[in-house]
C-alpha positions as a printed Julia matrix, in Angstrom:
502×3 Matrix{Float64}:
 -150.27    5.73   21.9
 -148.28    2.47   22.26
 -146.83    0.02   19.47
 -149.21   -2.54   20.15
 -152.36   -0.03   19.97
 -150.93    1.58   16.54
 -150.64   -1.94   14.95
 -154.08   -2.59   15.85
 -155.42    0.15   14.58
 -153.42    0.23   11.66
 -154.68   -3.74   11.11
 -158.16   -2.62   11.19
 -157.65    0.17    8.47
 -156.26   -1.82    5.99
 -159.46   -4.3     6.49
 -161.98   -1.6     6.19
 -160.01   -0.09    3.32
 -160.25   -3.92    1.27
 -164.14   -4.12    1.82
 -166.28   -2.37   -0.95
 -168.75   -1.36    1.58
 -169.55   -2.11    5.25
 -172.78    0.58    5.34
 -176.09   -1.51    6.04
 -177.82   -3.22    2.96
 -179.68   -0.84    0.92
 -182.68   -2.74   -0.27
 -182.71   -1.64   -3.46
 -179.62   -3.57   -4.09
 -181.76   -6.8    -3.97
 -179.97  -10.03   -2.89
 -175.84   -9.04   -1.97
 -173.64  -11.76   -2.68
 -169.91  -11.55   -2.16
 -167.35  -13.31   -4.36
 -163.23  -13.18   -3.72
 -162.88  -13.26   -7.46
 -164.3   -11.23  -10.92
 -164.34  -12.28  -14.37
 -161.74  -12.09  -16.34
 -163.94  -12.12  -19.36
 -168.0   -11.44  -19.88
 -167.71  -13.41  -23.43
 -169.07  -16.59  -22.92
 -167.53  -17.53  -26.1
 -164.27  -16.88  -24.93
 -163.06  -20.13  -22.74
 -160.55  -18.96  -20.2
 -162.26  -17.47  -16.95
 -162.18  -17.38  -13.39
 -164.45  -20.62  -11.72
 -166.54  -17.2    -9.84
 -166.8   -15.78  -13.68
 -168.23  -19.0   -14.82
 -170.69  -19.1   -12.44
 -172.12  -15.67  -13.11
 -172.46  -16.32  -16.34
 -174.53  -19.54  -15.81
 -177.26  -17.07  -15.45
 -176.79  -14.74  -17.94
 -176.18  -16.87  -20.89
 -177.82  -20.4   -21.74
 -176.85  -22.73  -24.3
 -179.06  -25.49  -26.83
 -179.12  -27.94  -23.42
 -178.25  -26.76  -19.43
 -177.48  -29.22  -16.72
 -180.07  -29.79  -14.08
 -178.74  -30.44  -10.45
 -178.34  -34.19  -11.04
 -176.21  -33.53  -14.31
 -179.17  -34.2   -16.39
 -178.82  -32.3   -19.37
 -182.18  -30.35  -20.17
 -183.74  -29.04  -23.39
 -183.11  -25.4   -23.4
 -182.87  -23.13  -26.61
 -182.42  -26.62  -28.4
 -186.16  -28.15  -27.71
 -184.96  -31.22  -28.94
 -182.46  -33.0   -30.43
 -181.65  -36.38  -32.09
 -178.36  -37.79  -32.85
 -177.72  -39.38  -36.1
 -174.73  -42.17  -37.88
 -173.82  -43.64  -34.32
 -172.36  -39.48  -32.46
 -171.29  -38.34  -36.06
 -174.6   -35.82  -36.62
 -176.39  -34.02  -33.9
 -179.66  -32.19  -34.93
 -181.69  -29.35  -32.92
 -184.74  -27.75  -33.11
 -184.42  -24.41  -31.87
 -187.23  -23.39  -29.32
 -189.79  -20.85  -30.95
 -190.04  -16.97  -29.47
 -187.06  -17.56  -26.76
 -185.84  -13.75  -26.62
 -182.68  -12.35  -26.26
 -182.16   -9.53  -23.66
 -182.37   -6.88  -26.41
 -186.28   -8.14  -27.0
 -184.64   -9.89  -30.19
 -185.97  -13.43  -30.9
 -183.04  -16.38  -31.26
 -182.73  -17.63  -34.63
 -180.57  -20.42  -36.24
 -178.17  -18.19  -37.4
 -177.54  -16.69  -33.84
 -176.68  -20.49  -33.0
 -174.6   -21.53  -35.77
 -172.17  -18.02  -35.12
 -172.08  -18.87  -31.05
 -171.02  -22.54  -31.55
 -168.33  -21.67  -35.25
 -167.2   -18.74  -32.77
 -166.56  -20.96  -29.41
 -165.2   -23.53  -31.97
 -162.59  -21.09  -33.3
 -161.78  -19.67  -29.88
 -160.58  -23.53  -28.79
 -163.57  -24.62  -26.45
 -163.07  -28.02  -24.96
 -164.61  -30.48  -27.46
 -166.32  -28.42  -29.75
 -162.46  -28.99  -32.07
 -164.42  -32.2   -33.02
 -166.88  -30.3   -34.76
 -166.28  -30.83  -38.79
 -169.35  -27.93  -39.63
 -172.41  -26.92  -39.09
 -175.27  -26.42  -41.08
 -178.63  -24.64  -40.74
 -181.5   -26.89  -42.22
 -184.51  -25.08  -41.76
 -185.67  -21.76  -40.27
 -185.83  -23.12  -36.89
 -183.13  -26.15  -37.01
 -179.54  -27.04  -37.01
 -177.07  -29.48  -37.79
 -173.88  -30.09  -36.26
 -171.43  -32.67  -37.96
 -168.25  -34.22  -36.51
 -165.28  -35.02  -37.48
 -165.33  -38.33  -35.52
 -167.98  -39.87  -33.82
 -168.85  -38.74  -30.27
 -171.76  -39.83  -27.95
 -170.57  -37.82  -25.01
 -170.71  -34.5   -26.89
 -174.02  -32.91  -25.51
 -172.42  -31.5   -22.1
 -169.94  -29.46  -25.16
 -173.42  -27.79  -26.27
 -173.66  -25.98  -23.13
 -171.7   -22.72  -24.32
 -173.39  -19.8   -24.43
 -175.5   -18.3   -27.4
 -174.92  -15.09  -28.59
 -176.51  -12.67  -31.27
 -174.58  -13.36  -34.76
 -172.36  -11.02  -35.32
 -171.97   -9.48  -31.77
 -168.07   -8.83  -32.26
 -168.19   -6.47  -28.92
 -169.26   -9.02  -26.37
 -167.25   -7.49  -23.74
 -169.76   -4.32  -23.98
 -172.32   -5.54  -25.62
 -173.39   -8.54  -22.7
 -176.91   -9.93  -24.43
 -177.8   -13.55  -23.47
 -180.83  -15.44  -23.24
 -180.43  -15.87  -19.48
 -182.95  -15.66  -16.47
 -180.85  -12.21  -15.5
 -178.89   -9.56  -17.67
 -175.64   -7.38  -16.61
 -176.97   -4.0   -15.9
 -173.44   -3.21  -14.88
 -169.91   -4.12  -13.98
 -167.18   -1.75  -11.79
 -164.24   -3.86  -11.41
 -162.97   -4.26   -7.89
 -166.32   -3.43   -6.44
 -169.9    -4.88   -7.96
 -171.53   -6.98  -10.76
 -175.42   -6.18  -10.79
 -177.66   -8.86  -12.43
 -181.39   -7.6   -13.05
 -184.6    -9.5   -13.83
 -185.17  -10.62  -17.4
 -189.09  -10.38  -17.17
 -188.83  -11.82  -20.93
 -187.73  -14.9   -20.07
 -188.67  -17.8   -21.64
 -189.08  -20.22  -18.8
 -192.02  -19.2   -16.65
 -192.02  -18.26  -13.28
 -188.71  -17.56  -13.36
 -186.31  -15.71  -11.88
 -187.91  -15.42   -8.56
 -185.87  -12.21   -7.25
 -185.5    -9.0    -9.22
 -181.9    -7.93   -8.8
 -178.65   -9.32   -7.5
 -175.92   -7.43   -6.37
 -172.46   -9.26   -6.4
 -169.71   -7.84   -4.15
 -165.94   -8.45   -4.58
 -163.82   -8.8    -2.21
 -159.88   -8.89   -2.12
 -159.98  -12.01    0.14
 -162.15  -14.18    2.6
 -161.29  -12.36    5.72
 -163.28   -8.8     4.09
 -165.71  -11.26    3.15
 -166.57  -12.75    6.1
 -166.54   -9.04    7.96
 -168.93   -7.59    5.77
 -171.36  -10.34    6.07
 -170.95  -10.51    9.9
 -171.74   -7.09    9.45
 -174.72   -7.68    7.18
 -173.45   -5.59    3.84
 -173.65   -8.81    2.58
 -176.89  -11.19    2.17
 -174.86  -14.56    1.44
 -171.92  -16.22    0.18
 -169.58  -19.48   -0.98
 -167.68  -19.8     2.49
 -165.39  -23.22    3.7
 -166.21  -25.03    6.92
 -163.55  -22.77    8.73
 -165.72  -20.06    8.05
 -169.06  -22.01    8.13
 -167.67  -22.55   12.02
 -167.11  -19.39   12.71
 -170.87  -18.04   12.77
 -174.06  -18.34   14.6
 -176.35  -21.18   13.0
 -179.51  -18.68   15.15
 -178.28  -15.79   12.77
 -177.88  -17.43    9.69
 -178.94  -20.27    6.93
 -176.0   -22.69    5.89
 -176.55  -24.88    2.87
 -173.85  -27.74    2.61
 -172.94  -28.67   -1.5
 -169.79  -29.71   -2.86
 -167.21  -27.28   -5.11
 -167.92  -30.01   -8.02
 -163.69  -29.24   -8.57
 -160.79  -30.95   -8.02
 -158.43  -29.53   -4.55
 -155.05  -30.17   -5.11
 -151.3   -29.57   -4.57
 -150.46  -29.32   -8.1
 -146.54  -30.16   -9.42
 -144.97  -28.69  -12.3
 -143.99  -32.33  -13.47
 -141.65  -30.88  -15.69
 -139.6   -28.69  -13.15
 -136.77  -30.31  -11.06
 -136.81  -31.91   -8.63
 -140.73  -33.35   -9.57
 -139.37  -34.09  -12.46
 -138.06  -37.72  -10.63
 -141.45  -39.64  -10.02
 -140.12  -40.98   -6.56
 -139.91  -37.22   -5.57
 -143.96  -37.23   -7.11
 -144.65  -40.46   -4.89
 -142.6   -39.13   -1.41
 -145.17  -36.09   -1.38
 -148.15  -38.36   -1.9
 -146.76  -40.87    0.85
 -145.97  -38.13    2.77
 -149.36  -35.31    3.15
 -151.79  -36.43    5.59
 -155.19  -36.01    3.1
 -157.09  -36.11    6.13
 -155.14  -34.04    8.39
 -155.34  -31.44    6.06
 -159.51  -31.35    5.93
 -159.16  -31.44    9.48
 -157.19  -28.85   10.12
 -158.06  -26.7     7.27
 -161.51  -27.72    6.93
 -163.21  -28.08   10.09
 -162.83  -31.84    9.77
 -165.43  -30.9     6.61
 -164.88  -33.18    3.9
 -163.41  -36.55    2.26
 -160.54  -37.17    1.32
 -159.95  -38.58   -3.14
 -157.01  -39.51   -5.28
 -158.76  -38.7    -8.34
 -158.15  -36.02  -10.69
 -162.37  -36.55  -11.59
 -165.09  -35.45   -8.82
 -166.75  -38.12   -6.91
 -169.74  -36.47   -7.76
 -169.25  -37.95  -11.4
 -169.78  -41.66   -9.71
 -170.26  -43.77  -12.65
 -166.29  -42.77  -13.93
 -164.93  -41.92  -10.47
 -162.11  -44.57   -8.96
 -162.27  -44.42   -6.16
 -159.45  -46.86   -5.02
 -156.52  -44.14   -5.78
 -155.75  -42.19   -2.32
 -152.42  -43.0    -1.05
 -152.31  -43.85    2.23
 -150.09  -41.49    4.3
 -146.6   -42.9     5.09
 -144.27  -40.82    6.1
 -141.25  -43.42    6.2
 -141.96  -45.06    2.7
 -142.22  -40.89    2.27
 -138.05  -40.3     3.49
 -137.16  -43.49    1.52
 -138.29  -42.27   -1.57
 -136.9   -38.97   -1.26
 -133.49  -40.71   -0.09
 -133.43  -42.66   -3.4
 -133.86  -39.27   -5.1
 -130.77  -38.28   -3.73
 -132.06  -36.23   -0.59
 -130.6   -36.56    2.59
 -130.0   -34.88    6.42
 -127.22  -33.08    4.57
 -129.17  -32.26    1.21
 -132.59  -31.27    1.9
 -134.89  -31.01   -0.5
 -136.46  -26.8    -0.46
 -139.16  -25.97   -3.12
 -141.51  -23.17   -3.34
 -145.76  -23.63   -3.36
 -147.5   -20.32   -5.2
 -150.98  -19.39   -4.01
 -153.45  -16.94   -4.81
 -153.94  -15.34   -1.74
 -157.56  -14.58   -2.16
 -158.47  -18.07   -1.53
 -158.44  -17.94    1.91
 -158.58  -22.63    2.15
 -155.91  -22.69   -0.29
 -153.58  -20.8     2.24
 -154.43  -23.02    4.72
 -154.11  -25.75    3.01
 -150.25  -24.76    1.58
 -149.35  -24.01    5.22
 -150.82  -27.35    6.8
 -149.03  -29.15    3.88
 -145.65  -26.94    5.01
 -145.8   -28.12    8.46
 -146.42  -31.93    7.29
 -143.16  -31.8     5.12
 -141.06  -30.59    7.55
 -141.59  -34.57    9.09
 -140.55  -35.75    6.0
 -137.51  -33.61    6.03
 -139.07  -31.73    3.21
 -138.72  -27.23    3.57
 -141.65  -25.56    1.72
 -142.02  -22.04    1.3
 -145.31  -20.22    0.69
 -145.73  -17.73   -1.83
 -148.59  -15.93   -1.62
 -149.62  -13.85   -5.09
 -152.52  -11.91   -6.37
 -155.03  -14.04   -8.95
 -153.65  -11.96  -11.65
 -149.99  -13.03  -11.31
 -151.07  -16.48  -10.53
 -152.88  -16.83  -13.57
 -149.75  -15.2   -15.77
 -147.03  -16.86  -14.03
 -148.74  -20.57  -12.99
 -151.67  -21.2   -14.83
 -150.36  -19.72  -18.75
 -146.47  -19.26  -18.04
 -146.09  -22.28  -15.56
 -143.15  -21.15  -14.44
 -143.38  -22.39  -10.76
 -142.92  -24.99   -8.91
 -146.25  -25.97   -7.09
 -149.3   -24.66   -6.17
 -152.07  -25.23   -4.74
 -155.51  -25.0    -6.45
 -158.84  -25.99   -7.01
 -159.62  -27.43  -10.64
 -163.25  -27.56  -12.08
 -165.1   -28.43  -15.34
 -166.72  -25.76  -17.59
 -169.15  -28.73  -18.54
 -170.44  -31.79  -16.39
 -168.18  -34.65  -18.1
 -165.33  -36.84  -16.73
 -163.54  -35.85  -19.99
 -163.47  -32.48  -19.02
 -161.33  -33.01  -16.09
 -159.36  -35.19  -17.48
 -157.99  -33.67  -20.75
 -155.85  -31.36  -18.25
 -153.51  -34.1   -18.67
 -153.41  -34.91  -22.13
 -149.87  -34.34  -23.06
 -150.15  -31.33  -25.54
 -152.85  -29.78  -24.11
 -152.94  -26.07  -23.58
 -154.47  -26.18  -20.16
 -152.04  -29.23  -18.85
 -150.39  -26.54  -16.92
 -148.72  -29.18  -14.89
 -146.69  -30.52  -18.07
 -147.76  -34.08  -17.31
 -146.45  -36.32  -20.16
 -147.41  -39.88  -20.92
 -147.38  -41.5   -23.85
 -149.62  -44.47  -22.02
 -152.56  -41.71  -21.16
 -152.98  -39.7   -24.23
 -153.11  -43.22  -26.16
 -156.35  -44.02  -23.87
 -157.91  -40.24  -23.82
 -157.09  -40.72  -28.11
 -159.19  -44.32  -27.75
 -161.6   -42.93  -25.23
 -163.01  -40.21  -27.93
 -163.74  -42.9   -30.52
 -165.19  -45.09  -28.05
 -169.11  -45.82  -28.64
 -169.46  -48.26  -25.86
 -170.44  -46.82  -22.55
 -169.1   -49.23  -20.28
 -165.9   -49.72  -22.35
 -165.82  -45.59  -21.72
 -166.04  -45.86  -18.2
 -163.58  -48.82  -18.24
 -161.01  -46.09  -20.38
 -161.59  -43.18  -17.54
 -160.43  -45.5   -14.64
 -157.53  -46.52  -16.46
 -156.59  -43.23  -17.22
 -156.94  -42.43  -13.45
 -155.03  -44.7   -12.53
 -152.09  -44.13  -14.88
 -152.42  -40.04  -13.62
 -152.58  -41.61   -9.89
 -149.64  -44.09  -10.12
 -147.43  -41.7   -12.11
 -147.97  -39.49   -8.9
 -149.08  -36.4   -11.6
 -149.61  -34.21   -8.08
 -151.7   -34.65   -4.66
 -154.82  -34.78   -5.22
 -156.77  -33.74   -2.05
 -160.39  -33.32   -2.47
 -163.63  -31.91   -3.75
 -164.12  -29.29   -1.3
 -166.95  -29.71    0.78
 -169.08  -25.86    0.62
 -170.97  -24.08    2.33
 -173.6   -21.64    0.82
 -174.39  -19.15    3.4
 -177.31  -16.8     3.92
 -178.52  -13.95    6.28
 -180.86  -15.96    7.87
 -182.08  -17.31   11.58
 -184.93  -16.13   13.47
 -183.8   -12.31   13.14
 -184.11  -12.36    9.75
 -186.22  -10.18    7.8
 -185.86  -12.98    4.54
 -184.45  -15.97    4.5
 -183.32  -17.13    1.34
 -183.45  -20.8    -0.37
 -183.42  -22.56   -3.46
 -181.61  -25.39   -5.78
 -177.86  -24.71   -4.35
 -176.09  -28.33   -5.95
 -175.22  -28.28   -8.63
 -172.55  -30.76  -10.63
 -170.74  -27.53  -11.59
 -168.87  -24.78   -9.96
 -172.26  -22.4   -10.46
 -175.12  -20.56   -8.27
 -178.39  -20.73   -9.8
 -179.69  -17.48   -8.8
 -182.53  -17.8   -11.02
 -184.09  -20.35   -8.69
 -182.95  -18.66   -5.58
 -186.33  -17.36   -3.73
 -186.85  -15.17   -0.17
 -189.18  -15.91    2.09
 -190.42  -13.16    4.16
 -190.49  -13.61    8.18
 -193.18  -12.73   10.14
């Protein structure tokens, strides 16, 4: 056996040995859908998860309102609600007989403990909350400390059964599906709640969700048809047969970028900040990277959030403004500037998106070195320790608000892992939360862009244009379909529906 044959072989093992299975679908699995990353946590009351944990959980747990596909926020165990003193009182009824999956019916008191609980464990917004108060068998108050109009999208956190202090094991939501188990590394199965309280729905009886260590075991096993559908880019979307299968375009509803630690020399110098903004090609890298899927934003907000998105902030890609910058920085022919871009390498469009951005720097004089790490150390050593340098990354909202994306950068928040500071933008995001006035708010959210974009906070790329694929195409024994765009990083599997081919 020759070198070359070994190596291939070898190659191949290691693939096989980083899918969880690549046997044929076993029907009684239901729908298979892969993921590249688990939960870190099944407490919805607990706020730090993966975007992929998130969007499981849309389905297991609801809270008093749930956004609709337009970012309409619906009644859901709050029937309805009316808000009192100008945003400082918010009262719910709580719908009558919804059921929890233990049979148990929701009361007022499971409420008030999910939203005191996801208070306590520092959910975005809900530190505004001064108390709460049950009025009546059936209804709830919730006061805050200063007024707030925009607080309903807060009110989407999950509710729980009071005094559940072993969320982690005990998983009991209100949700269209509940866990019927979890093995790390390998599968997440969701089963029917034939209890629930909206009718009709969920449409299929069990999902099956597969993880996989990165895209490239993804993609084999759903060639291979272990699989039944997936997120995928439009690299991978390119790479299969539109006869064999059903591809669903939607956006990420987050936030691609090549985030700086602002804080970290040399991005501590803002002309350093502007060189790399002058200098990426936005559009070369969703051509390269992307299939020439997607458009390019200088926002850190989604354009899907239109009303508050500005979108005047892209810089326009000039790579000699770029070296004249970086030259006033004090890097030359003789003192190149070298810095280091961490990546979790399970997300297969954020490696190609740190190598295209490699290969554009080196025009600009500018070395980068890719790093790629697991999620784990990524989270530890980026996202909590933020001891790197950059990264690149795709940032989303928990909740379908402007605000939401934004407080990243408020100056001592905890998730402002980029250690952007400015005295000019937490004064605005301070004037923004007292602000009653809705176009006055949307006047404070582009000006708060724009002091992010001109201070050059990092390179902001995109909202990555999806695909949701399915086993599909004439061959097909079911093809699959549903509500697939959502404002948030979530798939609705509840109204996800087969139909059966002839």
């Amino acid at each position: 056996m020759n070198k070359t044959t070994f190596k291939l072989i070898l190659f191949l093992l290691i693939i096989l040995l980083t899918i969880p299975s690549l046997s044929c679908k076993n029907e009684d699995e239901g729908l298979r859908y892969g993921f590249t990353t688990e939960p870190t946590t099944l407490d919805p009351l607990k706020p730090d998860n993966t975007a992929d944990g998130r969007s499981i959980l849309f389905n297991v747990f609801e809270g008093l309102v749930k956004p609709d596909t337009n970012g309409t926020f619906l009644p859901c165990i709050g029937e309805s609600w009316t808000i009192e003193q100008d945003g400082f009182i918010y009262n719910f009824t709580i719908k009558e007989g919804i059921k929890f999956h233990d049979g148990s019916v929701v009361t007022a008191e499971d409420v008030k403990y999910s939203i005191d609980t996801a208070a306590a464990n520092g959910f975005i917004g809900l530190n505004n909350i001064d108390r709460t108060e049950i009025t009546s068998r059936n209804q709830i108050s919730i006061y805050l400390k200063d007024f707030d109009l925009d607080f309903l999208p807060y009110l989407t956190v999950g509710i729980v059964k009071a005094g559940n202090f072993d969320r982690e094991k005990v998983i009991i939501g209100t949700g269209p599906f509940y866990i019927e188990s979890f093995t790390p590394q390998r599968n997440l199965i969701l089963k029917k709640f034939k209890n629930y309280w909206k009718s009709g729905f969920p449409h299929l009886d069990k999902i099956t969700i597969v993880f996989f260590a990165n895209y490239d075991s993804l993609m084999l096993a759903f060639r291979g048809g272990s699989i039944d559908g997936a997120f995928i880019t439009g690299t991978m979307a390119s790479q299969l047969d539109y006869k064999n299968f059903d591809i669903y375009t939607n956006r990420s509803a987050a936030v691609q970028l090549l985030a700086i630690n602002n804080a970290s020399y040399p991005f501590d110098n803002i002309n350093v900040r502007k060189a790399f903004n002058y200098g990426i090609d936005i559009q070369g890298i969703i051509d390269a990277a992307f299939f020439n899927h997607g458009t390019p934003s200088g926002s850190p907000i989604i354009p899907g959030l239109s009303i508050y998105y500005e979108d005047s902030l892209s810089y326009p890609y000039n790579p000699e403004l770029a070296k004249t910058l970086l030259k006033e920085a004090g890097f030359t022919d003789s003192h190149r500037l070298s810095f280091e871009i961490t990546v979790p390498s399970n997300f297969t469009m954020h490696v190609d998106t740190a190598q295209v951005i490699a290969d554009q720097l080196e025009k600009i004089d500018v070395s980068a070195r890719i790093k790629l790490v697991d999620w784990g150390t990524w989270l530890s050593d980026v996202y909590f320790g933020r001891h790197y340098e950059a990264t690149i990354i795709s940032l989303d909202s928990p909740i379908v608000s402007p605000r939401s994306f934004l407080s990243r950068y408020y100056s001592n928040n905890g998730s402002n892992f980029l250690n952007f500071n400015s005295s000019d933008f937490d004064r605005l995001y301070d004037e923004s939360l007292a602000q009653t006035d809705d176009e006055k708010l949307i006047g404070l959210y582009k000006e708060m862009q724009k002091i992010i974009a001109d201070n050059a906070a990092s390179v902001f790329i995109q909202d990555i244009l999806y695909f949701i694929a399915f086993s599909g195409g004439t061959n097909a024994k079911t093809k699959y379909t549903g509500a697939l765009d959502y404002p948030l990083y979530v798939i609705d599997f509840a109204s996800l529906y087969g139909i059966k081919n002839n």
